[in-house]
N, C-alpha and C positions, 0 to 999 in steps of 0.2 A: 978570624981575619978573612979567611977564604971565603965564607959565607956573605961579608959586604961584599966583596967583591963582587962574587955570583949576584948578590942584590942590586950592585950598582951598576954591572953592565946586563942585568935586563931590566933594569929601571931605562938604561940609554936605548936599547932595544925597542921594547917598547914606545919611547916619545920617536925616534926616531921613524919607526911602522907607521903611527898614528902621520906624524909630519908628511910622509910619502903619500898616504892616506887622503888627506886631504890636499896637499896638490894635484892629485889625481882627478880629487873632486873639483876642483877648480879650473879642471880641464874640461869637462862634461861640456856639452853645450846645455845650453837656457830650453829646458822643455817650456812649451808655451801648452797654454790650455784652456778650454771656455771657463768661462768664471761661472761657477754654481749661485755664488753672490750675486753677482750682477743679475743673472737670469730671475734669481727669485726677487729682486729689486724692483727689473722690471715688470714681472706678475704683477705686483702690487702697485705700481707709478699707473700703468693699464688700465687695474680694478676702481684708483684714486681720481684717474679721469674721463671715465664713463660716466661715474658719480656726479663728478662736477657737470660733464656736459648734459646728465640727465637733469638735476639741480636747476643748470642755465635755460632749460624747455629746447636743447636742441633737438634735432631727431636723431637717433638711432637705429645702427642695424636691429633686424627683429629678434636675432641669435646676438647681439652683445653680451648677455648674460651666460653663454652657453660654455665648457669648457672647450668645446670646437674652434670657437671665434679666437678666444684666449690662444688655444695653441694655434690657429692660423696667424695672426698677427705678431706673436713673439717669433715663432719662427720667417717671419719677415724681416722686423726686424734685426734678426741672427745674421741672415743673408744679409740682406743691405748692409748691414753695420757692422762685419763680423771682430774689426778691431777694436771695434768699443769693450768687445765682451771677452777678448783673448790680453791672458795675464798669465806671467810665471806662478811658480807654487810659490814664491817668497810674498808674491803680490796677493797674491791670494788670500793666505793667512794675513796678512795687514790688512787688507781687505773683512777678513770675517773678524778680527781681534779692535775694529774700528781704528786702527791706526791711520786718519785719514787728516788731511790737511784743509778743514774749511775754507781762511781766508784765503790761501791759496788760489784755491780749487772756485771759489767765486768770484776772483779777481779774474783768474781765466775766462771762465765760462761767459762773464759781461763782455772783455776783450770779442769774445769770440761770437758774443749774439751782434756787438756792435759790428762787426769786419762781415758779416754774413746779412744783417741786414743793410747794410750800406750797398753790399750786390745785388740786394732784391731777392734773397735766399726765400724760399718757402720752407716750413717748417712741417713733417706730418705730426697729428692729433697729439702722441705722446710726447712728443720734443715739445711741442707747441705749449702744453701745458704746464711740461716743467721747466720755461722759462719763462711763463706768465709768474710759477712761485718761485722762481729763482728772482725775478726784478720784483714782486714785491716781500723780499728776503725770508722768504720760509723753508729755503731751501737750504737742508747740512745734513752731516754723513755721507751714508750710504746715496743715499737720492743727488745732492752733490755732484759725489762720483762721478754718478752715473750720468748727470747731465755734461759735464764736463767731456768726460767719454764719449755719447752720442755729438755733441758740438764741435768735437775735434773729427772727428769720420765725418760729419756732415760738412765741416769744412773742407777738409780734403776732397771728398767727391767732387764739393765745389769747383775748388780749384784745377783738379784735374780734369773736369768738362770745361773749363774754361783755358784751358793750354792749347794753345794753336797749332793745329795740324801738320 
């Protein structure tokens, strides 16, 4: 009989540790972090419109091919955009697990080309071409995401150069 007992108040001990445990964890604040995802996303949205724009006969820098070019442009983008690419680690692993919401994420992203070209928003090279495949629907997942993300930063910039002094 003694021995349940002993069993049964470190049984309570125990959940009890654990429950402290995680209200504790629940106190933490929200680390935020560049997405690894998104970055190598965009490598590849970059690589996928070069292609294109070589494809179209447009012209190109003489180094587009080069891994210089690659890292000076994504790290522009980084700067420019930096909330596109900062997500918690919950978001993260949803992110890398493809837990991602298409329709969603396309409904938005049209809301968001329609309210940005309505101001006469320009668009640079990358954005530009993932919303050429975003309106003729070739655009899910990862790529998605990620345009949704650049659309919503681009908005905002917008909007925030357009707030009156």
């Amino acid at each position: 009989m003694g021995k349940t007992i002993f069993s049964g108040v470190l049984a309570l001990t125990l959940v009890a540790t654990f429950a402290a445990g995680c209200a504790q964890q629940q106190q933490r604040p929200t680390v935020l972090m560049q997405s690894d995802t998104l970055v190598e996303q965009l490598a590849i949205v970059l690589g996928e419109s070069m292609a294109a724009r070589q494809e179209s006969g447009a012209t190109l820098p003489a180094d587009y091919d080069s891994s210089e070019f690659a890292e000076s442009v994504i790290d522009s983008m980084l700067m420019q955009h930096p909330e596109a690419f900062t997500v918690t680690l919950d978001e993260e692993r949803r992110l890398r697990e493809g837990e991602l919401d298409d329709e969603a994420n396309a409904e938005a992203a049209a809301a968001m080309v329609a309210q940005l070209r309505d101001s006469n928003a320009s668009f640079n090279t990358i954005t530009e071409y993932l919303v050429e495949r975003l309106e003729a629907g070739e655009l899910s997942g990862l790529q998605l995401e990620l345009t949704n993300r650049l659309l919503a930063a681009h908005l905002s910039t917008q909007l925030v150069a357009e707030e009156p002094a």
